[in-house]
MMTF fields as JSON, N, C-alpha, C and O atoms, coordinates in Angstrom:
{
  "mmtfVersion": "1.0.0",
  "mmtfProducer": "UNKNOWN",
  "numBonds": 315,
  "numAtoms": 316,
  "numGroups": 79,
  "numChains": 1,
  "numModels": 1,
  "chainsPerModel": [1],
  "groupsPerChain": [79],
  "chainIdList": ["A"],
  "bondAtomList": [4, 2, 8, 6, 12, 10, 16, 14, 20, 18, 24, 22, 28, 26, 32, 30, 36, 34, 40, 38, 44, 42, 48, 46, 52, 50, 56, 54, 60, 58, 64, 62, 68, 66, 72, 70, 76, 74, 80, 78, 84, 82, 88, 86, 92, 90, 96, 94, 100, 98, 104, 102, 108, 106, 112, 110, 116, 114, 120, 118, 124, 122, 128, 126, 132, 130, 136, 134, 140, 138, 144, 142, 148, 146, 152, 150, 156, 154, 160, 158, 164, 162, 168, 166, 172, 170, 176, 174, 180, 178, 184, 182, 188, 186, 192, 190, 196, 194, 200, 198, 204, 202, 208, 206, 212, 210, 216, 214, 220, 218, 224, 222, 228, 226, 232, 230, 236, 234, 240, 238, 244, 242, 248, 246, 252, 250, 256, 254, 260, 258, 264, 262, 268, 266, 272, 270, 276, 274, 280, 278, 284, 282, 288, 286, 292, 290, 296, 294, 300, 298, 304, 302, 308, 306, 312, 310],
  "bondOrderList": [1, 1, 1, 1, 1, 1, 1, 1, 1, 1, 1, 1, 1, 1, 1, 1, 1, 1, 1, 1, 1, 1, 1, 1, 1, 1, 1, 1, 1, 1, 1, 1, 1, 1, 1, 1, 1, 1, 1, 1, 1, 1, 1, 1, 1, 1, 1, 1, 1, 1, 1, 1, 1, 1, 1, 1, 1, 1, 1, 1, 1, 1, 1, 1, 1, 1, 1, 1, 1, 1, 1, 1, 1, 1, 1, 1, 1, 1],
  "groupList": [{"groupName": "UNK", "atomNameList": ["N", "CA", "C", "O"], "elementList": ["N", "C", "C", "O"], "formalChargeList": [0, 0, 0, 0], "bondAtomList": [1, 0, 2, 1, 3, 2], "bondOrderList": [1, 1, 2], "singleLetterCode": "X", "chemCompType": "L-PEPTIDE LINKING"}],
  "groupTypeList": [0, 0, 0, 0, 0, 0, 0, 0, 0, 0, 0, 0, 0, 0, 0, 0, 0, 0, 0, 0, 0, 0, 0, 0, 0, 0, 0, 0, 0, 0, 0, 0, 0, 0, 0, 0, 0, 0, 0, 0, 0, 0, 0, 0, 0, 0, 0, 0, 0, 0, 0, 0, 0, 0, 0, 0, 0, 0, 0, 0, 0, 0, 0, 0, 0, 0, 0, 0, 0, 0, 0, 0, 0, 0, 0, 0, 0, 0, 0],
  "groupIdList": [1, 2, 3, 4, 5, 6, 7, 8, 9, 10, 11, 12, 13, 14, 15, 16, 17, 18, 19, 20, 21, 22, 23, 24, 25, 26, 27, 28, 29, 30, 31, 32, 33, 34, 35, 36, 37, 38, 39, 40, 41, 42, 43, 44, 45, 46, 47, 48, 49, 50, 51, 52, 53, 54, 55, 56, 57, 58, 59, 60, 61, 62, 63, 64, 65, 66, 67, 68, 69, 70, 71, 72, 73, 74, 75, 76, 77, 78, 79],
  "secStructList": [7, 7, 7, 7, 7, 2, 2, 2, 2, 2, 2, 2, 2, 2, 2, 2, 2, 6, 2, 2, 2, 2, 2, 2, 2, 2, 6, 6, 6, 6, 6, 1, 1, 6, 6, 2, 2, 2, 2, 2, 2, 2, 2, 1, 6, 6, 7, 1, 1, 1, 2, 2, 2, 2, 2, 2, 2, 2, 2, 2, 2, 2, 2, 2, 2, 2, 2, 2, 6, 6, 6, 6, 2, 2, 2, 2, 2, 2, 7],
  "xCoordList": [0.841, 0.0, 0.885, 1.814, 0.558, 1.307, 0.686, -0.392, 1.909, 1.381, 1.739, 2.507, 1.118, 1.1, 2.075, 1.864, 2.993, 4.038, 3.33, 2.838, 3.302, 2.521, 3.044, 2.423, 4.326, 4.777, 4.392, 4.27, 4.274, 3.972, 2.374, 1.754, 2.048, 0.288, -0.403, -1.328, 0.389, 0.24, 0.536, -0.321, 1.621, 1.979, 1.111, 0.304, 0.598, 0.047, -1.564, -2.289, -2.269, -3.654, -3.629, -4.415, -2.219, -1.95, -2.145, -2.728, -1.274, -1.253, -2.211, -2.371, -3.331, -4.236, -5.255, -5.598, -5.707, -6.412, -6.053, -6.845, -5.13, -4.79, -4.91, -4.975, -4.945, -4.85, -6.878, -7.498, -7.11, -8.421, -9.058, -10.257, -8.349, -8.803, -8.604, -9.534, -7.276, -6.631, -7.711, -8.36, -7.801, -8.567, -9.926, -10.326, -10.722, -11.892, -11.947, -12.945, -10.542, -10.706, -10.61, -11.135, -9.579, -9.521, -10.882, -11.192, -11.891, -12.94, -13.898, -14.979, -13.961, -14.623, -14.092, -14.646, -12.911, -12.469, -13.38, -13.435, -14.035, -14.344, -16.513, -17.544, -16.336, -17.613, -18.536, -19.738, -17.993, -18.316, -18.172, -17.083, -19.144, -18.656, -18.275, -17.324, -18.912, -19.148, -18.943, -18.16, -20.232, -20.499, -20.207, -20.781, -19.22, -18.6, -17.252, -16.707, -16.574, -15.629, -15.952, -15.023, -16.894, -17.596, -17.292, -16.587, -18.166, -18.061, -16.693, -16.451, -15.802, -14.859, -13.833, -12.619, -14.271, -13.426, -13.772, -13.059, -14.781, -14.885, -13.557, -12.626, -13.709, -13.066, -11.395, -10.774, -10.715, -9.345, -9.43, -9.552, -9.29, -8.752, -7.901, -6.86, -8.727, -8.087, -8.053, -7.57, -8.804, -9.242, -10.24, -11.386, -9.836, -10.67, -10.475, -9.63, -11.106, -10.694, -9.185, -8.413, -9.251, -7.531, -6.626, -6.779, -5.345, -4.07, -3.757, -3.566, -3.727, -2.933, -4.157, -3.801, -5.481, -6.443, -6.413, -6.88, -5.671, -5.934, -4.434, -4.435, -3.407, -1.993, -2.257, -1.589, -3.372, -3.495, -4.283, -3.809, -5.624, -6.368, -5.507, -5.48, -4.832, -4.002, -2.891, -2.636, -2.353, -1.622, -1.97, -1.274, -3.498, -4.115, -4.992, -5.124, -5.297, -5.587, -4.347, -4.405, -3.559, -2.38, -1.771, -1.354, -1.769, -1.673, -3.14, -2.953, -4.348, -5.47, -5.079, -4.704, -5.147, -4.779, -3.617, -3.599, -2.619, -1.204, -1.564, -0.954, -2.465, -2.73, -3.377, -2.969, -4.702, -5.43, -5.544, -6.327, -4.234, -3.684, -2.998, -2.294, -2.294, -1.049, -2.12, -1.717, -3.207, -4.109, -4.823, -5.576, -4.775, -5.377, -4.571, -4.829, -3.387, -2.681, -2.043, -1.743, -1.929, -1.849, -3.016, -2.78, -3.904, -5.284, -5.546, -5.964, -5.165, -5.152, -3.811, -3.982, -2.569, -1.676, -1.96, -1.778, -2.8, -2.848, -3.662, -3.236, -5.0, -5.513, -5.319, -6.088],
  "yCoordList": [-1.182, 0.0, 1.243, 1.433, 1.924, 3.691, 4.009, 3.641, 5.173, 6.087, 7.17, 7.147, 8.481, 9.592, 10.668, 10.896, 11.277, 12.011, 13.432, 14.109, 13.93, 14.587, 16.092, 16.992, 15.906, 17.718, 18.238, 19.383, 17.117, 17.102, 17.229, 17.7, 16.47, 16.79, 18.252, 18.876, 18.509, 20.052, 21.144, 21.972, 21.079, 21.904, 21.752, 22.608, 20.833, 20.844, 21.153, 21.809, 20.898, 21.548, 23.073, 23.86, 23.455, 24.791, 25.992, 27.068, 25.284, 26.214, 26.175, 27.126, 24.94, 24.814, 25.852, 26.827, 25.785, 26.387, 27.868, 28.404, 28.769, 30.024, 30.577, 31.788, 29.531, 30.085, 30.205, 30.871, 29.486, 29.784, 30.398, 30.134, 31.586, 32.459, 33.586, 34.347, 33.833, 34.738, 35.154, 36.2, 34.233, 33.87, 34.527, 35.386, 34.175, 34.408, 35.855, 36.517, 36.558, 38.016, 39.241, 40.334, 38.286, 39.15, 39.023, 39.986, 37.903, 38.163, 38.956, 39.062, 39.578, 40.102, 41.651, 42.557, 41.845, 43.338, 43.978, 45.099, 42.617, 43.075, 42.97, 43.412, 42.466, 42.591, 41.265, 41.431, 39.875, 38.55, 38.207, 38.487, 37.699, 36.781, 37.985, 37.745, 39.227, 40.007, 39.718, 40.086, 38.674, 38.624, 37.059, 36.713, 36.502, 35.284, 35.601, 34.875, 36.621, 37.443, 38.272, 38.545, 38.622, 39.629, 37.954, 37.878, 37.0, 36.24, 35.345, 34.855, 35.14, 34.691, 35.73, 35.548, 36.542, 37.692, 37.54, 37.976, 36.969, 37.001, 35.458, 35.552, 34.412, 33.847, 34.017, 33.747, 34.501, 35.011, 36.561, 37.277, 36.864, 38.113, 38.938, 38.592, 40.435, 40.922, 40.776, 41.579, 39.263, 39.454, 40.231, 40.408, 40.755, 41.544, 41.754, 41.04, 42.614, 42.831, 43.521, 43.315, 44.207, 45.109, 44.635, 43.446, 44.87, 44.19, 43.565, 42.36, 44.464, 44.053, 42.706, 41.656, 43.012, 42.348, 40.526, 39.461, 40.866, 39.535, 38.428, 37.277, 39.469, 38.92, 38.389, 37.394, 38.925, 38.443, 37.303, 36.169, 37.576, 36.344, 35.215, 34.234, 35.256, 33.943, 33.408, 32.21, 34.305, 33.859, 33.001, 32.099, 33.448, 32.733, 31.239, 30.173, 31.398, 30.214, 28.798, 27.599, 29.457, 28.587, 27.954, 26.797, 28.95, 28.148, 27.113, 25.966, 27.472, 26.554, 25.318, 24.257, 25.414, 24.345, 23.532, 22.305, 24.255, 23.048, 22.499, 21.457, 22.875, 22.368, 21.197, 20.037, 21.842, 20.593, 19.568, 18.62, 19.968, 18.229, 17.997, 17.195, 18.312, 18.248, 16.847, 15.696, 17.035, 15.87, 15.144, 14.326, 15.246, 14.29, 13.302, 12.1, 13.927, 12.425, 11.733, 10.547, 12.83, 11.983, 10.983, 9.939, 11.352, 10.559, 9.245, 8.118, 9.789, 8.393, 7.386, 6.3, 7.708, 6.78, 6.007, 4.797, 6.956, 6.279, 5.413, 4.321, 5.204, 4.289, 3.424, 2.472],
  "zCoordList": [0.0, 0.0, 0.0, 0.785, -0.804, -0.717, 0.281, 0.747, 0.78, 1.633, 1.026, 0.064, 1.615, 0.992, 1.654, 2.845, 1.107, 1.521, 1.868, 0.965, 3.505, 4.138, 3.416, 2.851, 3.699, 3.121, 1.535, 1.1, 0.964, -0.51, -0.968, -1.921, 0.382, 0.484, 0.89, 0.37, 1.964, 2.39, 1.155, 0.847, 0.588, -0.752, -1.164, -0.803, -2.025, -3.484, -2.509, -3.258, -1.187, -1.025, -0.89, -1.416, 0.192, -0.021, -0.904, -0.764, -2.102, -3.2, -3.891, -4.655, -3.892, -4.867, -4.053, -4.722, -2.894, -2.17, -2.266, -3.042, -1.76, -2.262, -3.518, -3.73, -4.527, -5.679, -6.269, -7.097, -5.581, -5.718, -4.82, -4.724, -3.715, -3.291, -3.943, -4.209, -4.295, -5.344, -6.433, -6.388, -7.363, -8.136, -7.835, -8.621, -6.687, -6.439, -6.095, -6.378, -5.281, -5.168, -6.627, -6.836, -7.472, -8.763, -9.399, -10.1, -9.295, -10.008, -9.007, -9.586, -7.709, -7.258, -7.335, -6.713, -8.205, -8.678, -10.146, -10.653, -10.497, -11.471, -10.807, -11.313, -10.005, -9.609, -9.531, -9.329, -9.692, -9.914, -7.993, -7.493, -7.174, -6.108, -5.058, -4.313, -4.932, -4.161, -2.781, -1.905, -2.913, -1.905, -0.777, 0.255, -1.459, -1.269, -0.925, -0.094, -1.449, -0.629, 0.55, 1.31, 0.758, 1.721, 3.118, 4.125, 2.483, 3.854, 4.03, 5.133, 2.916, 3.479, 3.713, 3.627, 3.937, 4.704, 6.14, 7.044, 6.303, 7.997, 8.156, 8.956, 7.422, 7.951, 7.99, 9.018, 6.749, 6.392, 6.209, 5.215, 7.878, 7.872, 6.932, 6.373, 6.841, 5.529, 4.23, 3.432, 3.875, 2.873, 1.931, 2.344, 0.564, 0.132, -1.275, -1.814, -1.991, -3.25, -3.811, -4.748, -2.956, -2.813, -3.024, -2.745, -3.495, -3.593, -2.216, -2.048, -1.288, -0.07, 0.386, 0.92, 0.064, 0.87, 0.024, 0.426, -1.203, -2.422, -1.482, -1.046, -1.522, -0.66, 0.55, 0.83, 1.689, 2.738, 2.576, 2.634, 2.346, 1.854, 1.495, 2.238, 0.477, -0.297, 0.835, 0.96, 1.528, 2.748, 3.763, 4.23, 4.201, 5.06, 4.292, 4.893, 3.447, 2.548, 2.352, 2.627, 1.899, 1.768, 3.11, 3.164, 4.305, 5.665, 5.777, 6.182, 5.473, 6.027, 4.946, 5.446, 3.663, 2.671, 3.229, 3.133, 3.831, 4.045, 5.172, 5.412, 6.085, 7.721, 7.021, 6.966, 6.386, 5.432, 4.939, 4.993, 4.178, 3.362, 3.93, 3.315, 5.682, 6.079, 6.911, 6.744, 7.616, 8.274, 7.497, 8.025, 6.157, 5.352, 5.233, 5.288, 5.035, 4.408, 5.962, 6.094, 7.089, 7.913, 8.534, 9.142, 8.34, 8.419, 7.314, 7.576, 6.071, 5.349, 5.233, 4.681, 5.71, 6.621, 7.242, 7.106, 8.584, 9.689, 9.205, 9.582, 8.312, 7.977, 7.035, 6.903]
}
């Protein structure tokens, strides 16, 4: 049975996850998902449409994504 290499799991949910916050704030510059940024701004502080607010958002995303896949794959190890 494979097991799944935890640091490699954390990366690749990390970055996939940030990048689709990123993503989701540049389309709320143009006015798409308003209001789906509005509430995950309560959860990733600072997030927002703004440059600084797109950088923070993706910061805090990419930490929740690597914690993420960091217990997935330790969870599907352990099992």
């Amino acid at each position: 049975m494979h097991r799944l290499d935890v640091a490699r799991c954390a990366l690749s949910v990390g970055v996939a996850w940030s990048s689709c916050i990123f993503l989701m704030g540049l389309m709320a510059r143009r006015g798409t998902g308003v209001e789906l940024v509005r509430l995950l701004s309560r959860i990733y502080r600072g997030f927002g449409p703004s440059f600084r607010g797109l950088l923070l958002g993706s910061l805090w995303a990419l930490a929740d994504g690597a914690l993420t896949g960091a217990l997935f794959a330790l969870f599907v190890n352990l099992f």
